[in-house]
C-alpha positions in Angstrom: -44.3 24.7 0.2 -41.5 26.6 2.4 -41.7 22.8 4.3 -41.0 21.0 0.9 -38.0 23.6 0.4 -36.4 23.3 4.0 -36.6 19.4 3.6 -34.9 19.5 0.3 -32.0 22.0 1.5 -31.3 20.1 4.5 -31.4 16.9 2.4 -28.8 18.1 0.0 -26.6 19.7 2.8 -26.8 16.2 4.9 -25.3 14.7 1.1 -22.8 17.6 0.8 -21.7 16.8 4.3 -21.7 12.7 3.7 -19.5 13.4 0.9 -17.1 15.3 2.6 -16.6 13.1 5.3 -16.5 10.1 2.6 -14.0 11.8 1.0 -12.0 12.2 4.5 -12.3 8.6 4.9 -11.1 8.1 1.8 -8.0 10.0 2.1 -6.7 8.1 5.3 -7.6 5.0 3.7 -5.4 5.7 0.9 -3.1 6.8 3.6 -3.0 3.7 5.3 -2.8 1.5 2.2 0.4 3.6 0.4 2.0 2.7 4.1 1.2 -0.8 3.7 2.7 -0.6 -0.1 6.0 0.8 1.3 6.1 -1.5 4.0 5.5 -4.4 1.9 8.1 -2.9 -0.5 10.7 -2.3 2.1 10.0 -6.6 3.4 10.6 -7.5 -0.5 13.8 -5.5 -0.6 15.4 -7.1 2.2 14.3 -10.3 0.8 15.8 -9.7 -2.3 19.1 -8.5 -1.0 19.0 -11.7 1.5 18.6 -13.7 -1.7 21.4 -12.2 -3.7 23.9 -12.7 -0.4 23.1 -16.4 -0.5 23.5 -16.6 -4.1 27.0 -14.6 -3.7 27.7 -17.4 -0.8 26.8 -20.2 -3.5 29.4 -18.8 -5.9 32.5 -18.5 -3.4 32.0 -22.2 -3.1 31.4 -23.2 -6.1 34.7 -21.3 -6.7 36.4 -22.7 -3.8 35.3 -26.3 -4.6 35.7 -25.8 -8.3 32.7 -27.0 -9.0 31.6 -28.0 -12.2 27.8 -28.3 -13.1 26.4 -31.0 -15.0 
């Protein structure tokens, strides 16, 4: 019976343990996915601002060229 007992505790402390480092793993993933999100943020906000400087450059020649669309 004491055998039966031992083999249940250490089964439940091997879970206990599995979990723990799960839940580590779990943390640094999240880690490493929130710095992909910023990065990926950071690449769309330099897109963006790219975007709007060629649409500023298509107004001054519109302006320039008084252009007139359809």
């Amino acid at each position: 019976m004491a055998i039966l007992f031992q083999t249940i505790y250490l089964s439940i402390l091997r879970s206990f343990i599995l979990m723990k480092e799960g839940a580590k793993m779990s943390h640094n993933e999240l880690d490493i996915l929130r710095e992909k999100v910023d990065t990926l943020n950071l690449q769309l906000l330099e897109l963006i601002n790219e975007r709007a400087k060629a649409a500023q450059e298509i107004g001054k020649i519109k302006r320039k060229t008084r252009y007139v669309p359809f």
